[in-house]
Backbone as a chain_set.jsonl record, in Angstrom:
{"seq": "XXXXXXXXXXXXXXXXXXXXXXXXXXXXXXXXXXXXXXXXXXXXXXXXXXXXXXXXXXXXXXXXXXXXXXXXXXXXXXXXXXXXXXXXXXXXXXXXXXXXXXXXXXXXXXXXXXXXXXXXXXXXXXXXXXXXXXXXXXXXXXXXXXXXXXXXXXXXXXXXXXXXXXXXXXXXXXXXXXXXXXXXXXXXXXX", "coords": {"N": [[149.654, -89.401, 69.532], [146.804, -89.053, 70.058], [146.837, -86.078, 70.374], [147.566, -85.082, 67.762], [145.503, -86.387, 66.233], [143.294, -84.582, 67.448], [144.015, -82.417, 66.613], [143.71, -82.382, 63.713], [141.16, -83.059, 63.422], [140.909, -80.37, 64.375], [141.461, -78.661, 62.379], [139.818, -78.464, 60.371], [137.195, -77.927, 58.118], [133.676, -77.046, 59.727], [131.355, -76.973, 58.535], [128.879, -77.2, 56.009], [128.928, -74.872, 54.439], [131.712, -73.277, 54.773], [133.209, -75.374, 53.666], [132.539, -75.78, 51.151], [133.428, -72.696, 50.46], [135.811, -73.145, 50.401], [136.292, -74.229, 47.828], [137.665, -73.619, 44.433], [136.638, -73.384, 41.767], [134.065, -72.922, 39.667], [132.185, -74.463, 37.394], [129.777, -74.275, 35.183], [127.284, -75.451, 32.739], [125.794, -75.891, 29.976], [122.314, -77.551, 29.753], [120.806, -80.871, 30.038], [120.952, -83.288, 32.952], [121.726, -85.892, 32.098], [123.084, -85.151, 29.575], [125.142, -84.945, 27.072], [127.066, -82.69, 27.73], [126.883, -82.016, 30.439], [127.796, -84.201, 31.102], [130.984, -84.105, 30.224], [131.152, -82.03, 31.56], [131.297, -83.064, 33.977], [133.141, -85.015, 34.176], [135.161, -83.418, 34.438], [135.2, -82.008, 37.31], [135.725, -84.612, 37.952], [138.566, -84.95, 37.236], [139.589, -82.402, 38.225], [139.595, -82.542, 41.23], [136.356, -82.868, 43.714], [136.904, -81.39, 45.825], [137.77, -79.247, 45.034], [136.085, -78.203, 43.074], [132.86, -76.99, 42.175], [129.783, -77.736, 40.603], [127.53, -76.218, 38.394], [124.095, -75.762, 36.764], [123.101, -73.553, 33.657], [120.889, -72.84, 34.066], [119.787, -73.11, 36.674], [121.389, -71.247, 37.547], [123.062, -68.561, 38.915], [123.74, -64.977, 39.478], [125.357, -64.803, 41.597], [126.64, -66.948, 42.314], [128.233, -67.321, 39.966], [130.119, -65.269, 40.646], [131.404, -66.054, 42.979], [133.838, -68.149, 42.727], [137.147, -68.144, 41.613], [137.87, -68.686, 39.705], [136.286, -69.93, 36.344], [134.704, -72.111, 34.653], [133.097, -72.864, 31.416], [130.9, -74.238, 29.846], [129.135, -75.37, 26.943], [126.446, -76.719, 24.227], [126.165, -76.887, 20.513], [123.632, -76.45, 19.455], [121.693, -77.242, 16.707], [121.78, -75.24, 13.931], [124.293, -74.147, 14.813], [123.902, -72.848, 17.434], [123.926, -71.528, 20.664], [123.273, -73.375, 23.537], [120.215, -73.781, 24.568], [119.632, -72.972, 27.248], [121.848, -71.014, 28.312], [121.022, -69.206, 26.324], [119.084, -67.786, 28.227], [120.639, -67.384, 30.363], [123.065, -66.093, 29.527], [122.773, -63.453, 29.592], [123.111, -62.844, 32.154], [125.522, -63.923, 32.839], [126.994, -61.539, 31.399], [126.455, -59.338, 32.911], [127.535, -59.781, 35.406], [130.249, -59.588, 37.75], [132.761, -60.984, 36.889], [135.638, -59.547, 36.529], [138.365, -59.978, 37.287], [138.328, -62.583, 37.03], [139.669, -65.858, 35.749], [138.45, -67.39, 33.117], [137.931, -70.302, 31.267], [136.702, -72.095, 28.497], [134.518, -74.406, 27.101], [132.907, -76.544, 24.588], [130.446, -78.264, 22.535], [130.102, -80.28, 20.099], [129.211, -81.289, 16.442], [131.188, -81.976, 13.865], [131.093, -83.515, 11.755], [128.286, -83.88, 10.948], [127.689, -80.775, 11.078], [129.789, -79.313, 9.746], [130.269, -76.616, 9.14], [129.479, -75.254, 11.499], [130.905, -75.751, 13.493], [130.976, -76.256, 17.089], [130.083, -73.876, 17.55], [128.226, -72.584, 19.354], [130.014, -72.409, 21.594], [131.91, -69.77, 20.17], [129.768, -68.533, 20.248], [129.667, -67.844, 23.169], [131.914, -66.689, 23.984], [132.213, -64.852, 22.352], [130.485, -63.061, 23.3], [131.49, -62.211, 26.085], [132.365, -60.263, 28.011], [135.564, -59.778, 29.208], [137.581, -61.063, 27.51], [139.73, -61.082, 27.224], [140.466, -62.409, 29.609], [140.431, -64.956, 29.486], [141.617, -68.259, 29.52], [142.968, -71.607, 28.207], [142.876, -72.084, 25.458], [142.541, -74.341, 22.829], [143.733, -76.624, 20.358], [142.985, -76.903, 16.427], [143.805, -79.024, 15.74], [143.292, -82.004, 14.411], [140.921, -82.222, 13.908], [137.865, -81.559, 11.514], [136.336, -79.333, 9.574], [135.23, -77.356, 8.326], [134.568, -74.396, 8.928], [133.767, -72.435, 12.273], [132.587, -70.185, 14.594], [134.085, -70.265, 17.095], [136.741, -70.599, 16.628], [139.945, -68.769, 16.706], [142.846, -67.524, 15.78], [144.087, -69.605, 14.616], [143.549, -71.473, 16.804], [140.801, -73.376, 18.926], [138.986, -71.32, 21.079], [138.669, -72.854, 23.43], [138.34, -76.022, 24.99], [137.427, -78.262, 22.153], [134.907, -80.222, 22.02], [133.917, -83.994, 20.798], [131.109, -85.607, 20.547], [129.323, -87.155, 19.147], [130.914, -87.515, 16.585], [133.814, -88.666, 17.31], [134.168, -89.493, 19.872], [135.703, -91.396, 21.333], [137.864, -89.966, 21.897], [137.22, -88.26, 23.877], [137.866, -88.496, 26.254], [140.578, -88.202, 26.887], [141.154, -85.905, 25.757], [139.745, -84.281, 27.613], [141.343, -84.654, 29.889], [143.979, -83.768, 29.046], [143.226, -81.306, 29.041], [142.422, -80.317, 31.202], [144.706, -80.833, 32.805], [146.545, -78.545, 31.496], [144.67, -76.351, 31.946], [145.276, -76.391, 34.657], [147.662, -75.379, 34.811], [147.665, -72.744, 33.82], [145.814, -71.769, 35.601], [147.461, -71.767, 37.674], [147.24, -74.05, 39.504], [148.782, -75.849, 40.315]], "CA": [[148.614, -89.827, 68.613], [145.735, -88.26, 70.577], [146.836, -84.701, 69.863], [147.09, -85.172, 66.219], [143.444, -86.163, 66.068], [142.569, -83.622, 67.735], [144.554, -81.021, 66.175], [143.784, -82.156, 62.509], [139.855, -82.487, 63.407], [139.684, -78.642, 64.821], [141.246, -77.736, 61.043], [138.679, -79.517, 59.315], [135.826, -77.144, 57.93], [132.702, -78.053, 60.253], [129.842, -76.951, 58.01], [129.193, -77.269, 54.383], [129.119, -73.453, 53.657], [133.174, -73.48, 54.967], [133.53, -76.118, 52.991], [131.931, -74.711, 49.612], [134.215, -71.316, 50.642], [137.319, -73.584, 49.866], [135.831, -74.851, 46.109], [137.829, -72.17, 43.627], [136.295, -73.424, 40.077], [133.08, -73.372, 39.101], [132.077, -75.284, 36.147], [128.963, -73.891, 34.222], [126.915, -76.141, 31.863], [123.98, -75.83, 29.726], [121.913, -79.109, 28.989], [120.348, -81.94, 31.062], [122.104, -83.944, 33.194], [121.804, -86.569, 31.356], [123.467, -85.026, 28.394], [126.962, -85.041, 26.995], [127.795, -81.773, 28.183], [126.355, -82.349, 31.467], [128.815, -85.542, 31.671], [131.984, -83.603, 30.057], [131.81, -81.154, 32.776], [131.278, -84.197, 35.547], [134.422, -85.587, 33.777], [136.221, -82.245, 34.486], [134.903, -81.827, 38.297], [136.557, -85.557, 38.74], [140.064, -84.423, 36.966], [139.903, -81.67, 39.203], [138.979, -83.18, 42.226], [135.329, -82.486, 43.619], [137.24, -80.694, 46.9], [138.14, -77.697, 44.022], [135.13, -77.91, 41.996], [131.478, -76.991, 41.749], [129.236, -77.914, 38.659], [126.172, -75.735, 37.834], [123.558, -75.505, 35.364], [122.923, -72.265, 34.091], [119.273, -73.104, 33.868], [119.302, -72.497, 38.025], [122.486, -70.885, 38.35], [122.805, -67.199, 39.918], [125.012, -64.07, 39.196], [126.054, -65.239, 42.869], [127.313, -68.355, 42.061], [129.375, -66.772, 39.223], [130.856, -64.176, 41.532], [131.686, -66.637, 44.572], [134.403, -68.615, 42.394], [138.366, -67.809, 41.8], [137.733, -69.277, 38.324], [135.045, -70.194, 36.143], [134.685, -72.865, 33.533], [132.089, -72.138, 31.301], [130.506, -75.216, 28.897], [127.63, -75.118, 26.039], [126.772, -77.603, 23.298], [125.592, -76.335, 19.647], [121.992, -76.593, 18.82], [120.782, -76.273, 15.143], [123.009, -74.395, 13.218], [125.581, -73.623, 15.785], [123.35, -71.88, 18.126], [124.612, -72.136, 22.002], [121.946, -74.08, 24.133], [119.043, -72.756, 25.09], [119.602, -72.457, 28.89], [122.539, -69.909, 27.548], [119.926, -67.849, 25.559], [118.706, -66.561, 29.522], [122.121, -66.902, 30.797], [124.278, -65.099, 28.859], [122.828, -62.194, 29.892], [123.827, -62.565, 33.437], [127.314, -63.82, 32.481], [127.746, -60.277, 31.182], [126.038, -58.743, 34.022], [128.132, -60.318, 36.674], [131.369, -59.222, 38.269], [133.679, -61.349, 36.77], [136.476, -58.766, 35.495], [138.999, -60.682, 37.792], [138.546, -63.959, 37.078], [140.296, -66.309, 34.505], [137.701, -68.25, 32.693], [137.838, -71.093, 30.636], [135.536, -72.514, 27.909], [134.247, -75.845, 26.283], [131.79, -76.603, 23.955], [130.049, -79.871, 22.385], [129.471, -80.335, 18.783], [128.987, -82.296, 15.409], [132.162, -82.002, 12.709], [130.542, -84.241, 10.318], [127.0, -83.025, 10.617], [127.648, -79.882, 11.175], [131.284, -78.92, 9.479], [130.161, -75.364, 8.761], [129.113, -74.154, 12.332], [131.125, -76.698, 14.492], [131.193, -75.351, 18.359], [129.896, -72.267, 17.551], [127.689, -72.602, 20.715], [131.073, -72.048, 22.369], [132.14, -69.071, 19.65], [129.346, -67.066, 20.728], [129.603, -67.524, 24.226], [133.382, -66.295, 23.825], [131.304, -63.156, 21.827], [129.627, -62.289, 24.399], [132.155, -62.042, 27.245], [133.17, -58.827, 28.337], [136.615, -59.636, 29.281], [137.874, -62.323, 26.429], [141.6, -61.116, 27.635], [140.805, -63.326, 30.81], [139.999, -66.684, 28.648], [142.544, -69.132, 28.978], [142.534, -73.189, 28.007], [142.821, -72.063, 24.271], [143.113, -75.489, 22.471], [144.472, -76.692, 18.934], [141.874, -77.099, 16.089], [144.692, -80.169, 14.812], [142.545, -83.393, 14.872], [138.766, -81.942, 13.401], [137.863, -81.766, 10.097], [135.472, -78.901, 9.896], [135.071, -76.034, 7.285], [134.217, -73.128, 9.752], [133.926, -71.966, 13.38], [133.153, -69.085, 15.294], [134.854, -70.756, 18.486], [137.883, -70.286, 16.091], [140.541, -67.703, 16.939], [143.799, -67.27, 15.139], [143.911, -71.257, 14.394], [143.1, -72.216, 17.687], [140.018, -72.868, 19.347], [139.181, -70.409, 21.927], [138.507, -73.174, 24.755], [138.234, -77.445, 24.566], [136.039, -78.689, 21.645], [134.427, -82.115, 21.851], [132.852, -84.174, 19.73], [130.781, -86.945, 20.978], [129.225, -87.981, 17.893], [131.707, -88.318, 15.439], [134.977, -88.692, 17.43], [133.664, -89.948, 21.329], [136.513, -92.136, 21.849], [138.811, -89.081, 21.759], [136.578, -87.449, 24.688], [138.145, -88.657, 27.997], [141.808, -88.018, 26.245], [141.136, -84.234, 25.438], [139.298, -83.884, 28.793], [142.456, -85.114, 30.673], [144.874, -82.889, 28.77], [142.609, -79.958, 29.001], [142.553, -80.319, 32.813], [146.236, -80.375, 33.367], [146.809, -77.578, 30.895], [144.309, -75.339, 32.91], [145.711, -76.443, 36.3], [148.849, -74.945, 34.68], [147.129, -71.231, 33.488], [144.631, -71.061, 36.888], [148.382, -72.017, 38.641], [146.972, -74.634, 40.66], [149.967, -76.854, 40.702]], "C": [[147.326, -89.074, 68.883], [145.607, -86.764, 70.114], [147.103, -85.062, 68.26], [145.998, -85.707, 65.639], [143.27, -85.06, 66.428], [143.015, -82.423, 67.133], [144.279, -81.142, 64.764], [142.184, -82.013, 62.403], [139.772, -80.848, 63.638], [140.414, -78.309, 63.262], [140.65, -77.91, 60.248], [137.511, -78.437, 59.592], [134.65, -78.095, 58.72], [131.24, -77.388, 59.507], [130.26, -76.448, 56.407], [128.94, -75.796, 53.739], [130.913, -73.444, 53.751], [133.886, -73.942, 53.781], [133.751, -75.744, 51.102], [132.771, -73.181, 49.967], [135.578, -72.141, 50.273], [137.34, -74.273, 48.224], [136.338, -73.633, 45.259], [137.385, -72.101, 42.24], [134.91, -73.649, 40.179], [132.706, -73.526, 37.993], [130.457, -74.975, 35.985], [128.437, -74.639, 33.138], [125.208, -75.861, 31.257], [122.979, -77.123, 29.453], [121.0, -79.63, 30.296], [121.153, -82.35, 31.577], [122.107, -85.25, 33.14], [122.707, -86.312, 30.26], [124.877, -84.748, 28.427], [127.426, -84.436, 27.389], [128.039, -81.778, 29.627], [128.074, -83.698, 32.149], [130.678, -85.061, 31.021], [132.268, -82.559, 31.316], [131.77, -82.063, 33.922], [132.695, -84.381, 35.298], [135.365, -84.711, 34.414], [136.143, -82.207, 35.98], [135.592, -83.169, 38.572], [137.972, -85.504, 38.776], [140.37, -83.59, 37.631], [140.515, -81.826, 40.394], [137.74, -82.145, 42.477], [135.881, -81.699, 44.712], [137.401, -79.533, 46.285], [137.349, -77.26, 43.593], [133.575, -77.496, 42.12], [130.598, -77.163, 40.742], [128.057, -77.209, 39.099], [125.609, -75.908, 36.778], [123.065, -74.285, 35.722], [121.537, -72.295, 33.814], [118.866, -73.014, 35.551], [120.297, -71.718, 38.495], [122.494, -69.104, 38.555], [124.287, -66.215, 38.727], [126.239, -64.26, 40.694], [127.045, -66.159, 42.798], [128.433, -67.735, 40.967], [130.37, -66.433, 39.609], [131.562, -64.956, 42.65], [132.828, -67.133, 44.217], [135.734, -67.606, 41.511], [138.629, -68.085, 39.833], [136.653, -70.182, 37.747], [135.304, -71.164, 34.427], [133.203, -72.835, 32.816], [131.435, -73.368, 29.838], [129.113, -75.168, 27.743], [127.548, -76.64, 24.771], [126.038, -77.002, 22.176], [124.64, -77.148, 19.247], [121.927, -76.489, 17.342], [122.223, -76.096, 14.206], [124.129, -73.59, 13.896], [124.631, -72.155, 16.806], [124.021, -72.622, 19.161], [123.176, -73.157, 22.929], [121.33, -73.546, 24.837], [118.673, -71.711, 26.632], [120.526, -71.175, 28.389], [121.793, -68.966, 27.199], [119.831, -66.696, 27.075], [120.16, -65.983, 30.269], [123.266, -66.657, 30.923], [124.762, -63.911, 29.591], [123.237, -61.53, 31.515], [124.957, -62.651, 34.068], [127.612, -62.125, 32.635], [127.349, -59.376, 31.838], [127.212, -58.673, 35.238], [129.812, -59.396, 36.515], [132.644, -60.236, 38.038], [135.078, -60.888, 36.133], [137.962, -59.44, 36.133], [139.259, -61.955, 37.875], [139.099, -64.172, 35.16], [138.978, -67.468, 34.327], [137.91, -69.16, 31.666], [136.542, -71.558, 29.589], [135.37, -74.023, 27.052], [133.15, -75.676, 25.303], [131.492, -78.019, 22.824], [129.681, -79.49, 21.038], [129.352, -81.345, 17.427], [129.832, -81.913, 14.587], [131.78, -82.362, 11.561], [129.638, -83.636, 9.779], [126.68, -81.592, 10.594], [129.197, -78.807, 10.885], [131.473, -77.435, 9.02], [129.797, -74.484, 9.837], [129.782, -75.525, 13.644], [131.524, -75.7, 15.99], [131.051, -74.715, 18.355], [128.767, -71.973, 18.478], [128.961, -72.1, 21.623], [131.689, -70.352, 22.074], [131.024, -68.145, 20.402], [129.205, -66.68, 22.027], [130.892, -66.234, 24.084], [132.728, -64.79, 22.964], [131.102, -62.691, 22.692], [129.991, -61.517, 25.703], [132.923, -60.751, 27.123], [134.502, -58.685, 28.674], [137.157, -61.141, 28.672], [139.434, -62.037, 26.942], [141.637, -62.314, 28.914], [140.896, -64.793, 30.307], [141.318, -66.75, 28.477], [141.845, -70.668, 28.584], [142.297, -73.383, 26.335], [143.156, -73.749, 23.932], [143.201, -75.828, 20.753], [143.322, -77.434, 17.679], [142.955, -78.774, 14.985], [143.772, -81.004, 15.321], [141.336, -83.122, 14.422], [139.344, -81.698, 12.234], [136.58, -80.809, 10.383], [135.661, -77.671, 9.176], [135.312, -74.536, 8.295], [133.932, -73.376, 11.239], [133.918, -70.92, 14.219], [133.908, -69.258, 16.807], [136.258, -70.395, 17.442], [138.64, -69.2, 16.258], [142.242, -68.112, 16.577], [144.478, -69.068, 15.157], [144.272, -71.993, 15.636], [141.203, -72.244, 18.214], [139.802, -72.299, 20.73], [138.832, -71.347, 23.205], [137.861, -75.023, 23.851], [136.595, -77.634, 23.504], [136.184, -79.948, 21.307], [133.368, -82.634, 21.261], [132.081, -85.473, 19.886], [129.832, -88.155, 19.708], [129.762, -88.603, 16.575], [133.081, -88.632, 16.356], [135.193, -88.98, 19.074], [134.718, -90.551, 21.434], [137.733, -91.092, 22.143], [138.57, -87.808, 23.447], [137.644, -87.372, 25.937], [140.113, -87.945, 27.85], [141.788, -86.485, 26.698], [140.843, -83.596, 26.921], [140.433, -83.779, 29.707], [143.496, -83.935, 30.25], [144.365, -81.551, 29.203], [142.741, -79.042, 30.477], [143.731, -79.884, 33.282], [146.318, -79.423, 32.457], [146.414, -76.503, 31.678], [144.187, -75.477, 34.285], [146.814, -75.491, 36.013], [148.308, -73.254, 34.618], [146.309, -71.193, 34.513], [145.886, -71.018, 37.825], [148.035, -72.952, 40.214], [147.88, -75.847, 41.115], [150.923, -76.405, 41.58]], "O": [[146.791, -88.481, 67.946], [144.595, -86.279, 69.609], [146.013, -85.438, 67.83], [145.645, -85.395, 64.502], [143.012, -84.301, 65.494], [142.306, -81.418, 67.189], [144.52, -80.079, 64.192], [141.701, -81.19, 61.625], [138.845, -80.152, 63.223], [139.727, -77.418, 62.763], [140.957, -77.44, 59.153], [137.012, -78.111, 60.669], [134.528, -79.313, 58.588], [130.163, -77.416, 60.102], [131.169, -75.824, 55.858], [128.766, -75.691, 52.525], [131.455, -73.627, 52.661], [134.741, -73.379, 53.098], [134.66, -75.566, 50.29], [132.225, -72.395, 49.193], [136.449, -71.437, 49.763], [138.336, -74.711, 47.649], [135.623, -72.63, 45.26], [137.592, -71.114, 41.533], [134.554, -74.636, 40.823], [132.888, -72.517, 37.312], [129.799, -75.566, 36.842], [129.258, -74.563, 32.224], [124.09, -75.717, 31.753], [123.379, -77.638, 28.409], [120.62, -78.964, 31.259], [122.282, -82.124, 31.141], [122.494, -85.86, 34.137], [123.245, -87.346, 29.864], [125.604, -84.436, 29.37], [128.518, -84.849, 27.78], [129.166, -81.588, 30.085], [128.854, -83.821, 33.094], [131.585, -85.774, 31.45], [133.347, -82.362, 31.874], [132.335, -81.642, 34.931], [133.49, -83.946, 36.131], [136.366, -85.204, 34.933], [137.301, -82.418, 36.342], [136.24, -83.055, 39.612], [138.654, -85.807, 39.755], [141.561, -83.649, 37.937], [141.642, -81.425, 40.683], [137.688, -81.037, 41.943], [135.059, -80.783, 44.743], [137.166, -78.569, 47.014], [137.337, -76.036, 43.463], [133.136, -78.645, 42.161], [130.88, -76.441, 39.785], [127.545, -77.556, 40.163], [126.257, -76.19, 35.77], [122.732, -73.799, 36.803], [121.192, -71.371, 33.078], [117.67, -72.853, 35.794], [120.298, -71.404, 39.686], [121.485, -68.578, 38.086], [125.133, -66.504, 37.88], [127.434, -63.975, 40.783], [128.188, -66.038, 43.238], [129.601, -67.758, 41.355], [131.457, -66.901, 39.269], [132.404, -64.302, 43.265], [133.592, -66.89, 45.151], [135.445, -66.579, 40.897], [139.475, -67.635, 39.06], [136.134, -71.063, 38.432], [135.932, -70.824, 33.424], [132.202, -72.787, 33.531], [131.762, -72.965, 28.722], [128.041, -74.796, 28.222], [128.496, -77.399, 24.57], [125.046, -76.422, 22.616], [124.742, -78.287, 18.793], [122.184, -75.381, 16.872], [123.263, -76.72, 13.996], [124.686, -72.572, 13.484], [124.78, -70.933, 16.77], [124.537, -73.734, 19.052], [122.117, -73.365, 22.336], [121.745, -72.827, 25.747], [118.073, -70.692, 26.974], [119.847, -70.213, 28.031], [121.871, -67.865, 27.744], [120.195, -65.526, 27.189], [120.592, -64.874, 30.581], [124.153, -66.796, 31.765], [125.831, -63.449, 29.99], [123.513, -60.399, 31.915], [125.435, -62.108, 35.064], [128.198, -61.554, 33.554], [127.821, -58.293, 31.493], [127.62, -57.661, 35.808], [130.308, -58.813, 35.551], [133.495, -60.308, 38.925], [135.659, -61.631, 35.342], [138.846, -59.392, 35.277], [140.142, -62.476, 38.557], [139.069, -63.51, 34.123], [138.618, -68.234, 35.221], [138.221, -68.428, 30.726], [135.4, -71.324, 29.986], [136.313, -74.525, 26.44], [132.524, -74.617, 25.274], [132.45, -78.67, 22.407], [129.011, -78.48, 20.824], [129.487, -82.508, 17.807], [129.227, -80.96, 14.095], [131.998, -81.773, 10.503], [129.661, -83.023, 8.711], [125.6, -81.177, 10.174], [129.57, -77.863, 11.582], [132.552, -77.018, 8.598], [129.707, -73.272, 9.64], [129.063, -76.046, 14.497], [132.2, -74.672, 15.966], [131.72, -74.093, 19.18], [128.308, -70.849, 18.278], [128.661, -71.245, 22.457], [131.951, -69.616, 23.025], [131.354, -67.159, 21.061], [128.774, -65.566, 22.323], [130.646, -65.028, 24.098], [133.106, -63.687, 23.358], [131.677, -61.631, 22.937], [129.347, -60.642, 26.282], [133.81, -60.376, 26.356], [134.92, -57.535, 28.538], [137.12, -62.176, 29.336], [140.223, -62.981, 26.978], [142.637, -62.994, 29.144], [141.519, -65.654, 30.928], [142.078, -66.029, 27.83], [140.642, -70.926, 28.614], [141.758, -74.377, 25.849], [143.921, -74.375, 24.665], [142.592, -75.068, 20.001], [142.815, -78.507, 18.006], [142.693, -79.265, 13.887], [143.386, -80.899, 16.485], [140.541, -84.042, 14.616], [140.513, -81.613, 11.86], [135.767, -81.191, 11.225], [136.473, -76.91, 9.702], [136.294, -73.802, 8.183], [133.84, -74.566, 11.543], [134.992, -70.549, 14.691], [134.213, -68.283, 17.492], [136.849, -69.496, 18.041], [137.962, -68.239, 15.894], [142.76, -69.039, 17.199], [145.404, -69.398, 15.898], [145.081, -72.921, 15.657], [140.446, -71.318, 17.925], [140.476, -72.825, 21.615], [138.665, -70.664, 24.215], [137.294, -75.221, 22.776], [135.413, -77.385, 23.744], [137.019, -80.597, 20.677], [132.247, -82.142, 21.127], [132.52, -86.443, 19.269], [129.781, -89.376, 19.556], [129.422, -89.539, 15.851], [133.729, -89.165, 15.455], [136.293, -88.722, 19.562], [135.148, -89.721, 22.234], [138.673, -91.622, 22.736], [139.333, -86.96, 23.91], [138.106, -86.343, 26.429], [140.662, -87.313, 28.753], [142.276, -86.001, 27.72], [141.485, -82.651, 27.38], [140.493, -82.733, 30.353], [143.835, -83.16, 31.144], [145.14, -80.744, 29.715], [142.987, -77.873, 30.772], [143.916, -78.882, 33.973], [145.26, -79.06, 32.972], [147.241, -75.72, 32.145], [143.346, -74.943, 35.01], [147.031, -74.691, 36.924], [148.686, -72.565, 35.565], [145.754, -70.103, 34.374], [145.707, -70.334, 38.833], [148.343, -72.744, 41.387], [147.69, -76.601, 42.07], [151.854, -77.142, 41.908]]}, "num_chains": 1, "name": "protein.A"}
């Protein structure tokens, strides 16, 4: 009994950089954290587990932080007329800066169907523009279940990464989140 304490404490990371060196997803959000997106990517960091995960906002987040992770989940919610959210505007440009030509990334994005059935998730669409290696994007998901004229998140009648809708269709959130999770445990191969 004695030696198996002691032998499972010395493999136990003893400082929280170690620790953070064994986290392979980082999860990317633009918003408050207060806000829906903010709490869709918490959702995702618990489906994970938090031992896998990191959450940022890209309103402090680094080209470092990008680069440090095995896989990158990448979240926005549409502003306006399907603009991405504002934190996005600065850090886009360091998305497409960064060294991610090796990683598999994922994408989400938050939007209005009803109120907005002509630019739904297209906060997500133009992230997915923007990315220099769109061959790495997995977590594609199925545009069956919205009602929504147009989309630039749209790609050959899927959308290019989970879209959620907390104002018209919130009860559907924790559902999609859950599937979305195990789907891209399956494409990062973390099962």
């Amino acid at each position: 009994m004695f030696r198996f304490i002691f032998a499972a404490s010395f493999l136990l990371p003893d400082n929280d950089e170690e620790i953070h060196n064994m986290v392979k997803i980082g999860i990317f959000y633009g918003g408050s954290q207060k806000g829906s997106t903010y709490k869709a990517a918490e959702s995702m960091v618990n489906h994970f587990g938090k031992d896998k995960t990191a959450l940022h906002n890209v309103n402090e987040a680094t080209r470092e932080d990008l680069e440090k992770y095995d896989y990158l989940i990448l979240g926005t919610s549409a502003w306006g007329i399907g603009e991405m959210h504002q934190d996005w505007e600065r850090f886009i440009d360091v998305l497409v800066e960064a060294s991610i030509d090796q990683k598999k990334i994922a994408l989400f994005g938050l939007g209005d169907q009803i109120e907005y059935p002509e630019s739904f998730v297209d906060g997500m669409g133009t992230v997915f523009c923007r990315l220099p290696f769109k061959e790495n994007v997995v977590g594609f998901w199925p545009t069956k279940g919205y009602s929504f004229y147009f989309s630039t998140a749209e790609k050959d009648g899927n959308f290019v990464g989970l879209a959620l809708d907390e104002d018209s269709q919130p009860e559907l959130t924790g559902e999609r989140i859950a599937k979305w999770v195990a789907q891209l445990k399956a494409e990062f191969k973390l099962n």
